[in-house]
C-alpha positions in Angstrom: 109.1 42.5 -33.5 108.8 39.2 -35.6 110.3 36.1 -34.6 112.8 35.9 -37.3 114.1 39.5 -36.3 112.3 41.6 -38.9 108.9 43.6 -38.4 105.3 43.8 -39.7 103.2 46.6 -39.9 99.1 46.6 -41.1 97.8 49.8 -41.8 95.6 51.4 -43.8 96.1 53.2 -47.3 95.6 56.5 -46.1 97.6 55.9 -42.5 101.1 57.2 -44.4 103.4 58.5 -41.5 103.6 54.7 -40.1 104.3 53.3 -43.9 107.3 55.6 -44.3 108.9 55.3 -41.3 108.9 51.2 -41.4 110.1 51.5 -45.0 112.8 52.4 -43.9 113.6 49.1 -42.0 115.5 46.7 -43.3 114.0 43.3 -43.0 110.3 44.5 -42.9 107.2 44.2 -44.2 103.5 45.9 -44.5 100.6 44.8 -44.9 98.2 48.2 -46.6 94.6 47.9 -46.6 93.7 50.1 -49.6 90.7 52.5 -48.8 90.7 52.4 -45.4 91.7 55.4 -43.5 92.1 54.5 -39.8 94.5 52.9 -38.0 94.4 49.1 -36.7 92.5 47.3 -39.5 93.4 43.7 -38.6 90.0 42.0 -37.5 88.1 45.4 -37.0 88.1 46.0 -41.4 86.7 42.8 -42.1 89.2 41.9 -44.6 90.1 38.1 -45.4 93.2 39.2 -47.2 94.9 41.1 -44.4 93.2 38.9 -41.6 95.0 36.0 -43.1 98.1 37.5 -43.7 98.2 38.5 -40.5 97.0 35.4 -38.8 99.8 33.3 -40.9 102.3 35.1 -39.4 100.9 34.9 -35.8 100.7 31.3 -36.3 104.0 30.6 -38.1 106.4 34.1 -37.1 106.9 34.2 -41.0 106.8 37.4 -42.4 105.5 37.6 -46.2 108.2 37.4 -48.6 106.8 41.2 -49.7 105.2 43.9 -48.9 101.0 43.1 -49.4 98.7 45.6 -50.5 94.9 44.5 -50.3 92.0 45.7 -51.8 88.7 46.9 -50.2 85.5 44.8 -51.3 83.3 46.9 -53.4 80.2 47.6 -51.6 
C-alpha cells in the first residue's frame, strides 16, 4: 500500500493476471516493463526507467500521476 492510500504495482509486459486485477483499483498505478516475461523486475531487469520510478516513489510515497509503460533496451 502507498503512503497516500493508493497502490503500485511493477510487472512485466507479459505478467497479465496481476495488471488486470490492480486495474481495477481505484487510486492505482503500474509500472509494465515491456518485453519482460517474469515477475519482479525492479532492480533484477536492469531497467533505469522502472528502477527510477520505483525508487522515486520509495523515496517520496508519490505514486506517478499515470500508469508507466517502459521499454526494453535493444540488445
Amino acid at each position: 500500500m502507498g503512503f497516500d492510500g493508493g497502490l503500485g504495482d511493477v510487472q512485466a509486459g507479459g505478467d497479465l493476471l496481476v495488471g488486470q486485477a490492480l486495474a481495477a483499483l481505484t487510486g492505482s498505478r503500474m509500472i509494465t516493463l515491456n518485453g519482460a516475461f517474469r515477475h519482479g523486475v525492479y532492480l533484477a531487469a536492469g531497467n533505469a526507467c522502472v528502477d527510477t520510478k520505483v525508487a522515486g516513489y520509495l523515496a517520496d510515497g508519490v505514486l506517478p500521476g499515470e500508469d508507466v509503460t517502459c521499454g526494453r533496451p535493444a540488445v
